[in-house]
C-alpha positions in Angstrom: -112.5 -109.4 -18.4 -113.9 -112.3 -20.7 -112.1 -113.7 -23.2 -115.1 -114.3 -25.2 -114.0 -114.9 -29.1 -109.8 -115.0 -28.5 -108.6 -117.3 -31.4 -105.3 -119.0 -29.8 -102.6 -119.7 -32.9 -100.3 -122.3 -32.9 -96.8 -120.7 -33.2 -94.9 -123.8 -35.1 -97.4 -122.6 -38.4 -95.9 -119.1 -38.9 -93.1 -117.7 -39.4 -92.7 -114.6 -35.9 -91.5 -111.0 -35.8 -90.1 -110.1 -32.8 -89.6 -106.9 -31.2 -88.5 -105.6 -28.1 -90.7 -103.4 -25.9 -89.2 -102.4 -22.8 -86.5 -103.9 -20.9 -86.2 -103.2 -17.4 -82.8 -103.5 -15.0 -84.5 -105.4 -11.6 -82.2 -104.7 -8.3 -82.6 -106.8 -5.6 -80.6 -105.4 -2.2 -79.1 -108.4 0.0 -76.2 -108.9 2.6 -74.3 -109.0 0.0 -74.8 -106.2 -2.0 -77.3 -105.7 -4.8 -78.1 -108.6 -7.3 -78.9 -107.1 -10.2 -81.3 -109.0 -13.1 -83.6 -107.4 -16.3 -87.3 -108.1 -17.2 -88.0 -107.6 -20.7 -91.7 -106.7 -22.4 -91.9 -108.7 -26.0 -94.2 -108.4 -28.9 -94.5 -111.4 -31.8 -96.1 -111.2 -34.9 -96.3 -112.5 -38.2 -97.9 -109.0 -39.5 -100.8 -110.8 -41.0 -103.2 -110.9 -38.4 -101.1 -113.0 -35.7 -99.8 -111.1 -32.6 -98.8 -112.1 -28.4 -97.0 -110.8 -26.3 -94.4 -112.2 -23.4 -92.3 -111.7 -20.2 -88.8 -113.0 -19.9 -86.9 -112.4 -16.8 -83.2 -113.5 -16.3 -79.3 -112.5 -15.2 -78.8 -111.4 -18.5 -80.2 -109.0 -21.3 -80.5 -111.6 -24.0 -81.7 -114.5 -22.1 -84.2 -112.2 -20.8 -85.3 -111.3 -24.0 -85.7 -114.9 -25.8 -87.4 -116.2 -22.4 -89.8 -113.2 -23.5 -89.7 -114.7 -26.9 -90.6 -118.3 -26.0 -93.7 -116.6 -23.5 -94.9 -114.4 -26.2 -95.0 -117.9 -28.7 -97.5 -119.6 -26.2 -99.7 -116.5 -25.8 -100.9 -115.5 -29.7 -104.1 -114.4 -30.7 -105.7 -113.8 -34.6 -106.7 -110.1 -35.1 -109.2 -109.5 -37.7 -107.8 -106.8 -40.2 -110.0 -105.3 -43.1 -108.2 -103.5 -45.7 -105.6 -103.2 -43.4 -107.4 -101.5 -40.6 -109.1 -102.8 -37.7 -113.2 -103.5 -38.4 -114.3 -101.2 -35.8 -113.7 -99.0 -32.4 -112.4 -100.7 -29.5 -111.8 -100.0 -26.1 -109.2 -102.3 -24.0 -108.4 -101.7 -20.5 -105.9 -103.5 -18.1 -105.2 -102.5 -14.8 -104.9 -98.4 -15.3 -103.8 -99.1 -18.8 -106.6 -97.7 -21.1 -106.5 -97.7 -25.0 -108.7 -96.7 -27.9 -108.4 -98.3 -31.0 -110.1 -96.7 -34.0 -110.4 -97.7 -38.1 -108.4 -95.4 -40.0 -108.4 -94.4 -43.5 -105.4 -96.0 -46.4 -102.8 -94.2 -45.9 -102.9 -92.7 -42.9 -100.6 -95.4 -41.1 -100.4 -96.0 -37.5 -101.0 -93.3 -35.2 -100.1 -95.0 -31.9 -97.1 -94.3 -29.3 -95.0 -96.9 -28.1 -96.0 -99.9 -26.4 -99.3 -100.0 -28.9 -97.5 -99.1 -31.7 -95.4 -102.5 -31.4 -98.4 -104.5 -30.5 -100.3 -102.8 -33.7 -97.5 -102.9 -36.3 -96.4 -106.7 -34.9 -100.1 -107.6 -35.6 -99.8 -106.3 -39.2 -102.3 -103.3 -38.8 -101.2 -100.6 -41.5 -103.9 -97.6 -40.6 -105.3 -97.4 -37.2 -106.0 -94.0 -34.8 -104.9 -95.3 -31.4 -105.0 -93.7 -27.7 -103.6 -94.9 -24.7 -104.7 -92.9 -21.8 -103.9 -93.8 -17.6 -101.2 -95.8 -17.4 -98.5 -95.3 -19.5 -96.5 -99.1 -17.9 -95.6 -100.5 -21.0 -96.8 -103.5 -19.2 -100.7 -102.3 -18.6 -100.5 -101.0 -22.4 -99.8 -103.8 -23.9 -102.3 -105.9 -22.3 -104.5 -103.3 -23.1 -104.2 -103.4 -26.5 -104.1 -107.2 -26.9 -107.3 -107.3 -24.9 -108.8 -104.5 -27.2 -107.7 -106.6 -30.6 -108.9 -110.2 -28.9 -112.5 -108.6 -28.9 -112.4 -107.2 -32.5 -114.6 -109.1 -34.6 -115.2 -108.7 -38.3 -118.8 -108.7 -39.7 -118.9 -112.8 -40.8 -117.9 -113.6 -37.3 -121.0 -111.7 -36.4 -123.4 -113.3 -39.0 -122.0 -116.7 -37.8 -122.7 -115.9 -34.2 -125.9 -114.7 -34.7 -126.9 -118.2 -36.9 -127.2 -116.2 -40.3 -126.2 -118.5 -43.6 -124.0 -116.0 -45.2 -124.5 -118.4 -48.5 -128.6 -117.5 -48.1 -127.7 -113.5 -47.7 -125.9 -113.7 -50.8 -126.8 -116.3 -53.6 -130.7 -115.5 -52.8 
């Protein structure tokens, strides 16, 4: 994987949606007994294009989930969105977590199931056709779909890229 064009956000700038993925209860068989601990999946977003994801593993529920927080604050990424759809197809794969991202028509909201749909609605994306196919580890998918979004780019990134003076292309 190359992580070609991922635009890293400062989280102090924004203000961060977060929402809660999957938890999981962790057992871990000693002498003792069993020690059990929880490892929680977490998406943050400001829904305007801003979106990462994070681990958080602890004793407890809820210090699991705001050590996923604090990961998921260090780890965003800017999505482009376009009338509030992605620019174009995307594939994203992780591991054997594969996903298909598609541009969708207004109105038709987001057609996604679970992991990707956090991921997707945390990122702000109002109409998308999505397909997660493989893996269905909430872990895999989400990285799958963060990966996919990282590589979106809009069609000025592409002029810029390419050394085309946008200003030419339009005033004459």
């Amino acid at each position: 994987m190359s992580t070609i064009n991922i635009k890293r956000v400062k989280s102090s700038e924004i203000e961060l949606k977060d929402r809660l993925v999957s938890i999981q209860r962790v057992a871990k068989v000693t002498k003792g007994g069993r020690t059990f601990s929880f490892s929680a999946i977490v998406v943050v977003g400001d829904e305007n294009g801003v979106v990462g994801f994070g681990l958080g593993k602890a004793k407890e529920v809820t210090e699991a989930i705001a050590k996923g927080v604090d990961d998921a604050k260090k780890n965003l990424i800017k999505v482009p969105i376009i009338n509030g759809t992605v620019p174009h197809e995307q594939y994203g794969k992780f591991s054997g977590g594969f996903v298909l991202i598609k541009p969708a028509a207004n109105g038709t909201g987001v057609l996604a199931g679970g992991a990707m749909r956090a991921v997707l609605e945390s990122a702000g994306i109002q109409n998308v056709l999505a397909k997660s196919r493989g893996s269905s580890n909430p872990h895999n998918v989400v990285k799958a779909t963060v990966y996919a979004l990282s590589q979106m780019r809009d069609a000025f990134t592409v002029a810029q890229q390419r050394g085309v003076d946008l200003n030419k292309v339009f005033n004459g």
